[in-house]
N, CA, C and O of each residue as an XYZ file, in Angstrom:
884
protein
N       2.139     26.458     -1.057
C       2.305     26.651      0.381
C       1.615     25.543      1.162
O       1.981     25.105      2.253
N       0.081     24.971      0.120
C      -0.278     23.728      1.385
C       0.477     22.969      1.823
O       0.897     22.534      2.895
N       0.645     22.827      0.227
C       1.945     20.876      0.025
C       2.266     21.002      0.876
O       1.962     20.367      1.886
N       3.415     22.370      0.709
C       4.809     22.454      1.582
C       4.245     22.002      3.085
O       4.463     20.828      3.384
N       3.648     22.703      3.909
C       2.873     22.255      5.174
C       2.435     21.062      5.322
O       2.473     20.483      6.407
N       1.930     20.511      4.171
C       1.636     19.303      4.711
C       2.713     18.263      4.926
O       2.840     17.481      5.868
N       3.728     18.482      3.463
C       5.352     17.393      3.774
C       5.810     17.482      4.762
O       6.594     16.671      5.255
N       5.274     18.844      5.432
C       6.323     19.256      6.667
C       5.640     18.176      8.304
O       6.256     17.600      9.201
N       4.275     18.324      8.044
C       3.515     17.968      8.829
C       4.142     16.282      9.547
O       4.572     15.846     10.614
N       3.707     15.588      7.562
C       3.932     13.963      7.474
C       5.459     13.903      7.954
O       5.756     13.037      8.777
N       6.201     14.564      7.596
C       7.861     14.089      7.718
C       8.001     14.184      9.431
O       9.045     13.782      9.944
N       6.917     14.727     10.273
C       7.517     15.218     11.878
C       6.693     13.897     12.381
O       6.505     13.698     13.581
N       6.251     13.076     11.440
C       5.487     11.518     12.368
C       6.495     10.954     12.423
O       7.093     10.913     11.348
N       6.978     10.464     13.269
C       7.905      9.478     14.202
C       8.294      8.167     13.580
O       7.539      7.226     13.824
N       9.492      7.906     12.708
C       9.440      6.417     12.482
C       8.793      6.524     10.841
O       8.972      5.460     10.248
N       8.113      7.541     10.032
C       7.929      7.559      9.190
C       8.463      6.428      7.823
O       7.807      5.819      6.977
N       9.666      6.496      8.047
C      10.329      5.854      6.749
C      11.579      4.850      7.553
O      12.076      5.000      8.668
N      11.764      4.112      6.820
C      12.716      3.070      7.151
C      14.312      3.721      7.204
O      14.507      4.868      6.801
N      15.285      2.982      7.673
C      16.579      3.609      8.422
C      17.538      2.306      8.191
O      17.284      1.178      8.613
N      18.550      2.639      7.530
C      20.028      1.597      7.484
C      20.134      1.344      8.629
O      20.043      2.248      9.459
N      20.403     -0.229      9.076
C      21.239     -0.629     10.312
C      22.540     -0.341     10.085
O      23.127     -0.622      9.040
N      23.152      0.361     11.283
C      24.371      0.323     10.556
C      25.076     -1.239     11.657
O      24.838     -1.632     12.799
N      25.966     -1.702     10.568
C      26.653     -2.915     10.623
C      28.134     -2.927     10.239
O      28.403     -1.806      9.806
N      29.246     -3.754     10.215
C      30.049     -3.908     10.108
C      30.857     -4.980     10.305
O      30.367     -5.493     11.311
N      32.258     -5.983      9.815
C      32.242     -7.499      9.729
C      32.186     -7.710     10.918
O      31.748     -8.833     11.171
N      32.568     -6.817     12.192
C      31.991     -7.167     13.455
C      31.234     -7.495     13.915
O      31.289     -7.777     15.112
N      30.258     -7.609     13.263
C      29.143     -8.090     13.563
C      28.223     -9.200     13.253
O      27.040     -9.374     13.546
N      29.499    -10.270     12.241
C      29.135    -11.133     12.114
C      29.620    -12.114     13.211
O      30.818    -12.202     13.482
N      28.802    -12.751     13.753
C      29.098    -13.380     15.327
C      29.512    -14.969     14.973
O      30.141    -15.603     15.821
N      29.157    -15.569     13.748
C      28.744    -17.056     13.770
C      28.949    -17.700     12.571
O      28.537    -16.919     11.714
N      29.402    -18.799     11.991
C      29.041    -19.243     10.393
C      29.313    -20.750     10.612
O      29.668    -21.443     11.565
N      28.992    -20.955      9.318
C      29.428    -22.675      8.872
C      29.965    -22.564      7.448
O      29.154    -21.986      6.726
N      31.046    -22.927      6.841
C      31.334    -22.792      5.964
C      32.318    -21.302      5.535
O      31.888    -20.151      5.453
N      33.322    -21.643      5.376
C      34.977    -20.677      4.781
C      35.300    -20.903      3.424
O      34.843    -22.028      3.220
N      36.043    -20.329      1.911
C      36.983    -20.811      1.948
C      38.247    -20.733      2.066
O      38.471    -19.597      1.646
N      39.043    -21.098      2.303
C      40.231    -20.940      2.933
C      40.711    -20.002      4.195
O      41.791    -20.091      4.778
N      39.727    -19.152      4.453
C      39.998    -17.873      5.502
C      40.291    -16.815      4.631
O      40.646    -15.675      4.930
N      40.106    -17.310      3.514
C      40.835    -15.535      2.622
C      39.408    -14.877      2.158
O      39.292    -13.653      2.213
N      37.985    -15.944      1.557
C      36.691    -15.074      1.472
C      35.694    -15.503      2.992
O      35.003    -16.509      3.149
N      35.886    -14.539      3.812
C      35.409    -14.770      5.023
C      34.210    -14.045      4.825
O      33.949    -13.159      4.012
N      33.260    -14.783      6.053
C      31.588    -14.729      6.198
C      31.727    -13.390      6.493
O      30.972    -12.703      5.804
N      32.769    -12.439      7.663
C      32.701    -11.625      8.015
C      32.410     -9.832      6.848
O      32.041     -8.682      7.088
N      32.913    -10.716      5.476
C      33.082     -9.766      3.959
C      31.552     -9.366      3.746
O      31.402     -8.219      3.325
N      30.524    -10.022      3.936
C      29.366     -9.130      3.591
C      28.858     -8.233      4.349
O      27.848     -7.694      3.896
N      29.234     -7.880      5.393
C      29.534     -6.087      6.453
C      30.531     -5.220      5.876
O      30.645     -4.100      6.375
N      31.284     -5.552      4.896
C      32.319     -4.759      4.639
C      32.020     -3.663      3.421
O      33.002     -3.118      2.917
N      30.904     -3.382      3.012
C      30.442     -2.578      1.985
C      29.588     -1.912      2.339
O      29.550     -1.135      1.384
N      28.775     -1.562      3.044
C      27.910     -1.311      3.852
C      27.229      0.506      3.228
O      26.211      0.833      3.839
N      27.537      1.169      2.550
C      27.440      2.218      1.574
C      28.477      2.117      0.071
O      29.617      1.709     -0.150
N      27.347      2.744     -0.787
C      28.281      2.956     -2.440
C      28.054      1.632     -2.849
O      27.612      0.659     -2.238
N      28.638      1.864     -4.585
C      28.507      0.966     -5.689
C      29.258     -0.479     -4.847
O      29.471     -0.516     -3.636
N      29.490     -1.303     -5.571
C      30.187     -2.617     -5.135
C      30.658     -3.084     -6.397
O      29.875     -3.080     -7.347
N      32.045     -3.561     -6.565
C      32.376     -3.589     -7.871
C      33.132     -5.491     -7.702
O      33.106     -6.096     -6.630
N      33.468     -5.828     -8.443
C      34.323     -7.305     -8.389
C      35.604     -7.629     -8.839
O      36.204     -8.687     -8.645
N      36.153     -6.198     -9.731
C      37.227     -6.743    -10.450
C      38.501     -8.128    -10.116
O      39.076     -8.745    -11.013
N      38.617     -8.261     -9.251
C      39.613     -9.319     -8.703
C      39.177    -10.073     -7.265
O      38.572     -9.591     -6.308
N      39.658    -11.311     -7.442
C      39.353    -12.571     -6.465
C      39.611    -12.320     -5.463
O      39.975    -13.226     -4.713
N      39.527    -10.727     -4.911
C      40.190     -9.982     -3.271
C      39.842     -9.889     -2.166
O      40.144     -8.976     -1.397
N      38.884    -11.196     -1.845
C      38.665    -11.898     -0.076
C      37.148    -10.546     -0.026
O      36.263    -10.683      0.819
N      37.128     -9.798     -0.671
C      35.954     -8.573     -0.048
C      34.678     -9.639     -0.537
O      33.695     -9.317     -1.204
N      34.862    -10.400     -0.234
C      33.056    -11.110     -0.523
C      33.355    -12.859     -0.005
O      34.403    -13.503      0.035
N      32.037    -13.205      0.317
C      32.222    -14.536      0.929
C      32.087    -15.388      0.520
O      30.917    -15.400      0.138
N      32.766    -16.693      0.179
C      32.430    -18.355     -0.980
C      32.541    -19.264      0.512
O      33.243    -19.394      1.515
N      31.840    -19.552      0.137
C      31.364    -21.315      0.924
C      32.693    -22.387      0.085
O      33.031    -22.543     -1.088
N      33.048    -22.825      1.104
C      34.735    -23.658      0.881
C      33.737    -24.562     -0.345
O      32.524    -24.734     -0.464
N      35.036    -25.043     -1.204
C      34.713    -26.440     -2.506
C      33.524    -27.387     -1.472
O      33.177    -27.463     -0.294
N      33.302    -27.826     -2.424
C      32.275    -28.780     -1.884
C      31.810    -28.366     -0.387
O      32.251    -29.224      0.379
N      31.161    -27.478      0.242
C      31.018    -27.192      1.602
C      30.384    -27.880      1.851
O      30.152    -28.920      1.234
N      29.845    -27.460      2.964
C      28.746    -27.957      3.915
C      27.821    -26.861      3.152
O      28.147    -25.728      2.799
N      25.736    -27.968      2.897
C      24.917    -27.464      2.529
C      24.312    -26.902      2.794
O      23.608    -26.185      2.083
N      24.330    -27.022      4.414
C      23.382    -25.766      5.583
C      24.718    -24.842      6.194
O      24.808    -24.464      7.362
N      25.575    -24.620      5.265
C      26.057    -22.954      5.771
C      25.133    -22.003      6.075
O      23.940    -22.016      5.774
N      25.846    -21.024      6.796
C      25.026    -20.188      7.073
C      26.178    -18.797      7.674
O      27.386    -19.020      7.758
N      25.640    -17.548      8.010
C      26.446    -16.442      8.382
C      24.927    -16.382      9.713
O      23.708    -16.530      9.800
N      26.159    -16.054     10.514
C      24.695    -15.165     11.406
C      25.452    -13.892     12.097
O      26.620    -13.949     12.481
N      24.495    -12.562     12.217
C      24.873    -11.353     12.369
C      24.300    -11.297     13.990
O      23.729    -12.137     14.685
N      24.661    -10.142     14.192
C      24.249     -9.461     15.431
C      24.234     -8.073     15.447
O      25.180     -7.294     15.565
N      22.908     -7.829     15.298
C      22.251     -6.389     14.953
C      22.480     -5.751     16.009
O      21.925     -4.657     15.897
N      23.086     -5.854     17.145
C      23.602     -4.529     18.268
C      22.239     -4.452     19.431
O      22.341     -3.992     20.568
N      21.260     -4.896     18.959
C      20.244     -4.172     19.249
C      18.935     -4.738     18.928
O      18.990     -5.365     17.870
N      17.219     -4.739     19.728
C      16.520     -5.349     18.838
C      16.055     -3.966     17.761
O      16.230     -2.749     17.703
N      15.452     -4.915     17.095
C      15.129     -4.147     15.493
C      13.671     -4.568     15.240
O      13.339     -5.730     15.473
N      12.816     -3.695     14.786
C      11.756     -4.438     13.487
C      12.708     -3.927     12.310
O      13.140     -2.799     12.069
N      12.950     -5.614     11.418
C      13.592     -5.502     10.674
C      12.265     -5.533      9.094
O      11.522     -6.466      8.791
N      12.413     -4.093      8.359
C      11.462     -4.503      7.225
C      11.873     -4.898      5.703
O      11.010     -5.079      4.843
N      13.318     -5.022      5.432
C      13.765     -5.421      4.175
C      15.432     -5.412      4.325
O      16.161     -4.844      5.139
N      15.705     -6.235      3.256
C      16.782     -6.802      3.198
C      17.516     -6.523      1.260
O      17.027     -7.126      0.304
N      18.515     -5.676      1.143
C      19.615     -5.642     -0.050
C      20.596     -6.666     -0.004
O      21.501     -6.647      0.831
N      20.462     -7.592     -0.886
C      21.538     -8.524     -1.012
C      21.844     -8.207     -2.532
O      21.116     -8.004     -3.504
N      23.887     -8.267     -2.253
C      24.312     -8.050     -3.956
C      24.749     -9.598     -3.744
O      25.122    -10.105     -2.685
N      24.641    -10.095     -4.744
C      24.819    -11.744     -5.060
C      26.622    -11.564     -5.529
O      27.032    -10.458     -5.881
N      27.270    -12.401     -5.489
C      28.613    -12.588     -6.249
C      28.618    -13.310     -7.725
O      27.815    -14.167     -8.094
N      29.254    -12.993     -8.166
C      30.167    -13.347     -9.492
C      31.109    -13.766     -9.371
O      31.681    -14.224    -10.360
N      31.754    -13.810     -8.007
C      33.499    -14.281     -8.388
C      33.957    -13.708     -9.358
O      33.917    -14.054    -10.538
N      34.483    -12.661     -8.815
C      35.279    -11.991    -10.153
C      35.255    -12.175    -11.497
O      34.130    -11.926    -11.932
N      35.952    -12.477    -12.261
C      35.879    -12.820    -13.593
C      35.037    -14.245    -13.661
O      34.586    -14.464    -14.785
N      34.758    -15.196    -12.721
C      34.577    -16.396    -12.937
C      33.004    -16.088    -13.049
O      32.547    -17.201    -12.788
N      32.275    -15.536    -13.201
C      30.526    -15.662    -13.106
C      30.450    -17.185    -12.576
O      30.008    -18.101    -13.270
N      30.903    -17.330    -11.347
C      30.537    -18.813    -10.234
C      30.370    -18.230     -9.053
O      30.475    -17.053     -8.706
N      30.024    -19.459     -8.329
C      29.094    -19.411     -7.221
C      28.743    -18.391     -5.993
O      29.239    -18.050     -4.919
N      27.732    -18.142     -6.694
C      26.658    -17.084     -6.449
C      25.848    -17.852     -5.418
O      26.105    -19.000     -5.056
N      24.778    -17.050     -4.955
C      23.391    -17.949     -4.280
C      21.753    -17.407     -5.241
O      21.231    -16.372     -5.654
N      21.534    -18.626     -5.210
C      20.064    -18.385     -6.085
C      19.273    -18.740     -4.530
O      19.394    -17.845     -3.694
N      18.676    -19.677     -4.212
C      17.835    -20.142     -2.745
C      18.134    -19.598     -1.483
O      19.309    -19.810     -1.185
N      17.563    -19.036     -0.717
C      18.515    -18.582      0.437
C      16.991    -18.320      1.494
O      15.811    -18.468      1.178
N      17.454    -17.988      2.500
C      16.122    -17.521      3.615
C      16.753    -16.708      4.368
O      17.877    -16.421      3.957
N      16.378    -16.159      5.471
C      16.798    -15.059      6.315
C      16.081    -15.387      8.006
O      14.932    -14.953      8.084
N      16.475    -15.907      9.001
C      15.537    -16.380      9.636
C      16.609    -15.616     11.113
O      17.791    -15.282     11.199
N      15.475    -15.603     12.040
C      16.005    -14.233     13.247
C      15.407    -14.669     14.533
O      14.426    -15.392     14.704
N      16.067    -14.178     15.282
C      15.723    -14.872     16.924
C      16.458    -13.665     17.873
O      17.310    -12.875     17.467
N      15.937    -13.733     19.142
C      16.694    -12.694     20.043
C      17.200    -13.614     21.587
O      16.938    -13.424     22.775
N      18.182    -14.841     20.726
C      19.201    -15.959     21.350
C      19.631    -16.580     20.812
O      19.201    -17.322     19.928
N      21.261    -16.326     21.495
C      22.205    -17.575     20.487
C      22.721    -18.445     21.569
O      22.842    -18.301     22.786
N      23.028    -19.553     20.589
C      24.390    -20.370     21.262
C      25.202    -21.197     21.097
O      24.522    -22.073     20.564
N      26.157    -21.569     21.159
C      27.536    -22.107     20.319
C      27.225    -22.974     18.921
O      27.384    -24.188     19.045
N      26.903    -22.612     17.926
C      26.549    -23.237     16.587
C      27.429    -24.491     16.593
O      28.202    -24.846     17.483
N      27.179    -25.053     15.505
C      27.528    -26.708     14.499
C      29.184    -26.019     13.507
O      30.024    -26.608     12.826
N      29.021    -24.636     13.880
C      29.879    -24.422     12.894
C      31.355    -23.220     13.898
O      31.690    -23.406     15.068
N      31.858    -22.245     13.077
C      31.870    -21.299     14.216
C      31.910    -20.189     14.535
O      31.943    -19.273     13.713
N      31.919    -19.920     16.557
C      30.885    -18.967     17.080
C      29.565    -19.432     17.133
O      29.232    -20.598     17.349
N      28.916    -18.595     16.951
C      27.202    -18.571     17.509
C      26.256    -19.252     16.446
O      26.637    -19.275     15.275
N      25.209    -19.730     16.744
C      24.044    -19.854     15.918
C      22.781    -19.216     16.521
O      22.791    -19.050     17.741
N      21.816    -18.878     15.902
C      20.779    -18.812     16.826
C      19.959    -20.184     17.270
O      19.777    -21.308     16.802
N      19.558    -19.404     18.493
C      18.634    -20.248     19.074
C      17.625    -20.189     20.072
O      17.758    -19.105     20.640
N      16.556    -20.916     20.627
C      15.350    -20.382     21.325
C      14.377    -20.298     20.085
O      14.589    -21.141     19.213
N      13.160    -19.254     19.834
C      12.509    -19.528     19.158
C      12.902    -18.729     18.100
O      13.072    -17.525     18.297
N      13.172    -19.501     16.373
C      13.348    -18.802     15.320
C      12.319    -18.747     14.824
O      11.380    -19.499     15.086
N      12.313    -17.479     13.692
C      11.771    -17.208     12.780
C      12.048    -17.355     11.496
O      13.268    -17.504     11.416
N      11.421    -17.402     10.146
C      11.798    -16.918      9.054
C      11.327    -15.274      8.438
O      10.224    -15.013      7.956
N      12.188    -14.545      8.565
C      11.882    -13.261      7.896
C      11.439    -13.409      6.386
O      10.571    -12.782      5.778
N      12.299    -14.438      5.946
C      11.843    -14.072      4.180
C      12.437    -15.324      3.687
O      13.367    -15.789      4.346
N      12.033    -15.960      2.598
C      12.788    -16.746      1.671
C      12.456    -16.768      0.699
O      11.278    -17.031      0.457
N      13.503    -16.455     -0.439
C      13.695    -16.019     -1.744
C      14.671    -16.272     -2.694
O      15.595    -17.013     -2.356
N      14.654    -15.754     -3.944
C      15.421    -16.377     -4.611
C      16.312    -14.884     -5.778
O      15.785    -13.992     -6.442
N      17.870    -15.258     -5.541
C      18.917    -14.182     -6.224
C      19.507    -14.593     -7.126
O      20.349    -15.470     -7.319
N      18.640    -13.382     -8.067
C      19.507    -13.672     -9.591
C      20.919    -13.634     -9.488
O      21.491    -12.906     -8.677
N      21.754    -14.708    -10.610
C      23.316    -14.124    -10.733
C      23.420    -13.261    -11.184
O      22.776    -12.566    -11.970
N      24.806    -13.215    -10.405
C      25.169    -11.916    -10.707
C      26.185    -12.249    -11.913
O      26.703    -13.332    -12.187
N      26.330    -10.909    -12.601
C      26.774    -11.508    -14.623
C      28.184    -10.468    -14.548
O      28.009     -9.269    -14.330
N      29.573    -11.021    -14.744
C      30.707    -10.751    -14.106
C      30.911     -9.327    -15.477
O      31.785     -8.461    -15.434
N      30.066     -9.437    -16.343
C      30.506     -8.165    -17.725
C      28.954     -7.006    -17.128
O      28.364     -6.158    -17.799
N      28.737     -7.364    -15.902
C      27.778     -5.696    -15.558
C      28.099     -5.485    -14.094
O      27.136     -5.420    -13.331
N      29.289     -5.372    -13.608
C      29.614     -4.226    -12.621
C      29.369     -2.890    -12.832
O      29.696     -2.395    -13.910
N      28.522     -1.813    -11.448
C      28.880     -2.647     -9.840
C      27.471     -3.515     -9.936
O      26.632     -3.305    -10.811
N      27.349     -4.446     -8.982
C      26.375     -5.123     -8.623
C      25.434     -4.734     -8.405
O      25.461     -3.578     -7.984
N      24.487     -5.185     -8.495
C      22.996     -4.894     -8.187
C      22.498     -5.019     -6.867
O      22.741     -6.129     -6.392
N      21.743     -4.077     -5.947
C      20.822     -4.424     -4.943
C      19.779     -5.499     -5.477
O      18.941     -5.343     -6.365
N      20.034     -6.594     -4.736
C      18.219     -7.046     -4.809
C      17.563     -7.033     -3.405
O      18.195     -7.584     -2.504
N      16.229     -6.401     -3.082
C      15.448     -6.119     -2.230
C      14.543     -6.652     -1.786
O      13.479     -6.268     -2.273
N      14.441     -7.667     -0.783
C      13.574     -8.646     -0.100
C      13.131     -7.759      1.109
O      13.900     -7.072      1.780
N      11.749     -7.874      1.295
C      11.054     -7.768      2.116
C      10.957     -8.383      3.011
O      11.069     -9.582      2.757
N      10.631     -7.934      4.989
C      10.354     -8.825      5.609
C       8.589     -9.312      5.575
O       7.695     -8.700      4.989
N       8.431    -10.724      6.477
C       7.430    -11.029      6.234
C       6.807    -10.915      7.852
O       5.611    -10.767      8.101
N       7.873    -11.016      8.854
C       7.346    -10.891     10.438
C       7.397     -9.537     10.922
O       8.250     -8.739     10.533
N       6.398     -9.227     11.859
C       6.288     -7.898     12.291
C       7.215     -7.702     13.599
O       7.305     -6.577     14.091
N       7.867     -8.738     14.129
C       8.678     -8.576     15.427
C       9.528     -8.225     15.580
O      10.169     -8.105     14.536
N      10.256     -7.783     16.841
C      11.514     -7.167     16.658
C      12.465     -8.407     17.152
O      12.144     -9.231     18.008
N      13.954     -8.360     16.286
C      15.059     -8.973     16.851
C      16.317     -8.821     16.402
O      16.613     -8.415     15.278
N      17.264     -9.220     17.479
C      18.279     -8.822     17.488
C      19.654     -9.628     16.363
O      20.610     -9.114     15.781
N      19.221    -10.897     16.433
C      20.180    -11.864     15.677
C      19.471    -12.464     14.551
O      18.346    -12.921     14.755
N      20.219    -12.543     12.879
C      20.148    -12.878     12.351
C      20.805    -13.955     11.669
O      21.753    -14.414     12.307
N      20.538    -14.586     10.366
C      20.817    -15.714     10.068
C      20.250    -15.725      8.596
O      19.093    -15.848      8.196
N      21.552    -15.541      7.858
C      21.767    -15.867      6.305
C      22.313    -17.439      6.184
O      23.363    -18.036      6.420
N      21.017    -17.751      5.689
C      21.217    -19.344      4.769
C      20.712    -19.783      3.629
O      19.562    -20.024      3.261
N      21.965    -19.866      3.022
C      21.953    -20.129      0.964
C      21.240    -21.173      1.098
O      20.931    -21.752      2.139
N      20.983    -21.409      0.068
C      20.075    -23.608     -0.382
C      20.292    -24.160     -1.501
O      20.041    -25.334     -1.773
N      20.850    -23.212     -2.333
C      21.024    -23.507     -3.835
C      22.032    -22.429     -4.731
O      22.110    -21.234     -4.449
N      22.546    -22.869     -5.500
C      23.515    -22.261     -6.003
C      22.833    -21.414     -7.496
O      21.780    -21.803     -8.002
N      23.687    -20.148     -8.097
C      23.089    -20.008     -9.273
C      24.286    -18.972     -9.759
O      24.930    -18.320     -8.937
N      24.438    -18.920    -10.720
C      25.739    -18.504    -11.519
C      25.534    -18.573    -12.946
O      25.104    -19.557    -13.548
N      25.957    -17.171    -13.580
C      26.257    -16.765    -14.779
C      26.973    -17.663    -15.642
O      26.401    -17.818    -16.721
N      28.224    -18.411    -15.486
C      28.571    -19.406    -15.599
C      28.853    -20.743    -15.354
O      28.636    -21.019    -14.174
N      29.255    -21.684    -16.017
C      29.194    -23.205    -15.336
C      29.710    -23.371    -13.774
O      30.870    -23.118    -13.449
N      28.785    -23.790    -12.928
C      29.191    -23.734    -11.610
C      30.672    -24.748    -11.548
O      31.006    -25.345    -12.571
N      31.327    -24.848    -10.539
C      32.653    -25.859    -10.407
C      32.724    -26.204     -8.771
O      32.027    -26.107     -7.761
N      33.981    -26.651     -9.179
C      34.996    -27.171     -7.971
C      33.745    -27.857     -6.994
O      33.765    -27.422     -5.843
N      32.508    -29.007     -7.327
C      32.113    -29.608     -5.919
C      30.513    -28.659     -5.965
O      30.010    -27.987     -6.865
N      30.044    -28.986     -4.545
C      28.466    -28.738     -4.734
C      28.603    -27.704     -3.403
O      29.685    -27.431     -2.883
N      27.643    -27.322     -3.071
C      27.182    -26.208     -2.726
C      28.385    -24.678     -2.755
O      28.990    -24.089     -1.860
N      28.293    -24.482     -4.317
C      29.135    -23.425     -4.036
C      28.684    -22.324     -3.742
O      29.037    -21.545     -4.628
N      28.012    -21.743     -2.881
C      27.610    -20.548     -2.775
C      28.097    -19.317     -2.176
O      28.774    -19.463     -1.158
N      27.878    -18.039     -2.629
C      28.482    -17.267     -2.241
C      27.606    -15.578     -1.818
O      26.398    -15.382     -1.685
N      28.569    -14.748     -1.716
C      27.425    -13.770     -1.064
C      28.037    -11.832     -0.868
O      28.542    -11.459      0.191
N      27.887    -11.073     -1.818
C      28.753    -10.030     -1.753
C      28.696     -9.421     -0.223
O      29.425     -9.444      0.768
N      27.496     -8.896     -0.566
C      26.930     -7.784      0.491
C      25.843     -8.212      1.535
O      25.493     -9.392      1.555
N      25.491     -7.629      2.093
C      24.042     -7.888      2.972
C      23.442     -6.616      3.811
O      23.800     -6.593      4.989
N      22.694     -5.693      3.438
C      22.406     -4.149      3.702
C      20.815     -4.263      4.682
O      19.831     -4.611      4.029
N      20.670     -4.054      5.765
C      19.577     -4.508      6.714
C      18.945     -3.531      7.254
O      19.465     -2.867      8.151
N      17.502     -3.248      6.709
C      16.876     -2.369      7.352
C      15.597     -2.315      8.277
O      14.842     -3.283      8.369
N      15.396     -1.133      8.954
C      14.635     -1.387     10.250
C      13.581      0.099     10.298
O      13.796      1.310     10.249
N      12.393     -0.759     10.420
C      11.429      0.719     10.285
C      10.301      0.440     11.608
O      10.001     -0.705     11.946
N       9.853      1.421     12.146
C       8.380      1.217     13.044
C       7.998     -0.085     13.273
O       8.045     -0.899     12.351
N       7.598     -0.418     14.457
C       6.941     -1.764     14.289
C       5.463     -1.464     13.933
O       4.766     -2.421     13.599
N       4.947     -0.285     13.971
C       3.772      0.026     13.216
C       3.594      1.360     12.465
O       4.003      2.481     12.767
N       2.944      0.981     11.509
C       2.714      2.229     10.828
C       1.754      3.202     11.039
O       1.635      4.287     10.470
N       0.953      2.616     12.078
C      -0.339      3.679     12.874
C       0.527      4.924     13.658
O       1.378      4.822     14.541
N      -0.020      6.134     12.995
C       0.551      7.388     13.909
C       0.016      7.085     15.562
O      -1.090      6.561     15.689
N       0.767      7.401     16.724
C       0.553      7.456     17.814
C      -0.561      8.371     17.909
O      -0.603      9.210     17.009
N      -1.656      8.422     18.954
C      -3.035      9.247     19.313
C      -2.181     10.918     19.217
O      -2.713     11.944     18.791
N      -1.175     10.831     19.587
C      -0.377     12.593     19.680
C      -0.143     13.000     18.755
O      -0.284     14.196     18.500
N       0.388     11.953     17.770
C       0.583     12.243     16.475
C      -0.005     12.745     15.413
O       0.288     13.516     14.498
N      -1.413     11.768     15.950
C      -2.601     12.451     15.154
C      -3.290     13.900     15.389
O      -3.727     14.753     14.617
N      -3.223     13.830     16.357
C      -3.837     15.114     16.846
C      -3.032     16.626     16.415
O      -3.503     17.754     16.276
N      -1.946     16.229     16.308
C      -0.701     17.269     16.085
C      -1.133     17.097     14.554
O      -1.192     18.204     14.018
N      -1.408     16.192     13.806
C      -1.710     16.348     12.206
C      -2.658     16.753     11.997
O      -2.653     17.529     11.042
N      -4.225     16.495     12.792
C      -5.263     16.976     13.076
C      -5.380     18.787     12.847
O      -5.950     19.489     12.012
N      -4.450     19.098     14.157
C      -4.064     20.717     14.388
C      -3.574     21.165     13.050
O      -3.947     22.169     12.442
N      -2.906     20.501     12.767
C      -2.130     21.039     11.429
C      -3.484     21.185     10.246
O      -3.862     22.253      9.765
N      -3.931     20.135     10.016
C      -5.199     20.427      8.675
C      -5.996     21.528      9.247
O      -6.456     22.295      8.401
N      -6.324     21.844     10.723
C      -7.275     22.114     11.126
C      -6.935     24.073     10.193
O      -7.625     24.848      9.529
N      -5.372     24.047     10.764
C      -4.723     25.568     10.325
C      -5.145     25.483      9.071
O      -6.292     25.909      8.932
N      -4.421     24.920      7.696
C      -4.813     25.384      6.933
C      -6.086     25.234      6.015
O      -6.088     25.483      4.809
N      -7.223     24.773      6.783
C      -8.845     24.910      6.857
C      -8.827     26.628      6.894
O      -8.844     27.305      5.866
N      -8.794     27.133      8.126
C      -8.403     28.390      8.074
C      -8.186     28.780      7.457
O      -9.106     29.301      6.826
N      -6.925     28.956      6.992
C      -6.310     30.051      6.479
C      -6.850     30.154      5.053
O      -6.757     31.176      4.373
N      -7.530     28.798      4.580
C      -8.154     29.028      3.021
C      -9.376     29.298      3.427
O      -9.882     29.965      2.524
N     -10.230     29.135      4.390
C     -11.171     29.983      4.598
C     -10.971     31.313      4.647
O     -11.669     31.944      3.853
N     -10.186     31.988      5.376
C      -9.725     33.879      5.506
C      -9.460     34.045      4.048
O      -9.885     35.111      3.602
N      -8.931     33.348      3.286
C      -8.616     33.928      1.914
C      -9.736     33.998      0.787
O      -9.606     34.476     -0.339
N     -10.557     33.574      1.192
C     -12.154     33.044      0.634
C     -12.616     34.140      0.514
O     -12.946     34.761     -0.496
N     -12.650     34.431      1.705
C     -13.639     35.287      2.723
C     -13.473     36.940      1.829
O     -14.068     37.932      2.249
């Protein structure tokens, strides 16, 4: 009966646990780098819940054109500002081809854009880097794909983001030209900008220990 009271207690603090952005390819505002228009930047909003699988070369995930440009990039627009605290990226396989994937990449965020190098938006005003890290390939004989889970590193809130590969990495021999990189999914989450209970909060948790002080005292007794 404590537990129970107490889970009940912790779960009514505000902001407790982190929360899916929800997103969608709408919301990719900006890029550098296509290929052909058939694996569009807009494909890593398009999975957004459930497994993720690859069987066929079917535009649901994004490749940076043959030989692209090396500072591609996707940039989103979170609806809204956010403290953003971690990031699920499923890497690609290219279908049967175990090619170009992204191994190098960063995540960097601002709350202003304006007409990018590429197209639509880029950010701009003052950026950040949320995170930069590095994604295993993905291996085309273990579908569905894997989450990998990057952490943020800034405590601020913002609204626009910015996925940029740096290096390529693949299960098999990379091809067709240099920066092939690519990118299934992209899953973005947003928790408290602090983890300190508010003074009300406490006090309301306070009240709460204070009860069952009590009540194991009366049963003592």
């Amino acid at each position: 009966m404590k537990i129970n009271i107490c889970l009940a207690l912790i779960a009514l603090v505000p902001g407790a646990f982190a929360s899916q952005v929800s997103l969608s390819p709408g919301n990719v505002i900006g890029y550098l780098g296509e290929y052909n228009g058939t694996f569009t930047a807009a494909s890593i909003l398009d999975h957004q819940t459930g497994t993720i699988n690859e069987p066929a070369q079917d535009g649901s995930y994004w490749l940076n054109s043959d030989g692209g440009p090396a500072n591609a990039y996707i940039v989103v627009d979170l609806g809204g500002l956010f403290h953003l605290t971690s990031f699920d990226l499923f890497n690609t396989h290219n279908a049967n081809y175990g090619a170009r994937g992204t191994g190098n990449f960063s995540i960097e965020a601002s709350n202003s854009i304006a007409p990018g190098i590429g197209v639509g938006a880029d950010l701009s005003g003052p950026i950040v880097t949320l995170l930069s890290g590095t994604l295993l390939s993905a291996n085309p004989a273990s579908d569905p794909l894997v989450a990998q889970t990057f952490l943020s590193s800034d405590t601020g809130s913002y609204r626009y983001i910015r996925f940029s590969p740096h290096t390529v990495a693949t299960a098999n021999r990379s091809c067709c030209g240099d920066n092939n990189y690519g990118l299934n999914e992209l899953r973005v989450f947003e928790g408290p900008a602090s983890q300190a209970p508010e003074p009300a909060t406490l006090a309301f948790i306070g009240g709460g220990l204070v009860i069952l002080g009590l009540r194991s005292r009366k049963r003592t007794a």
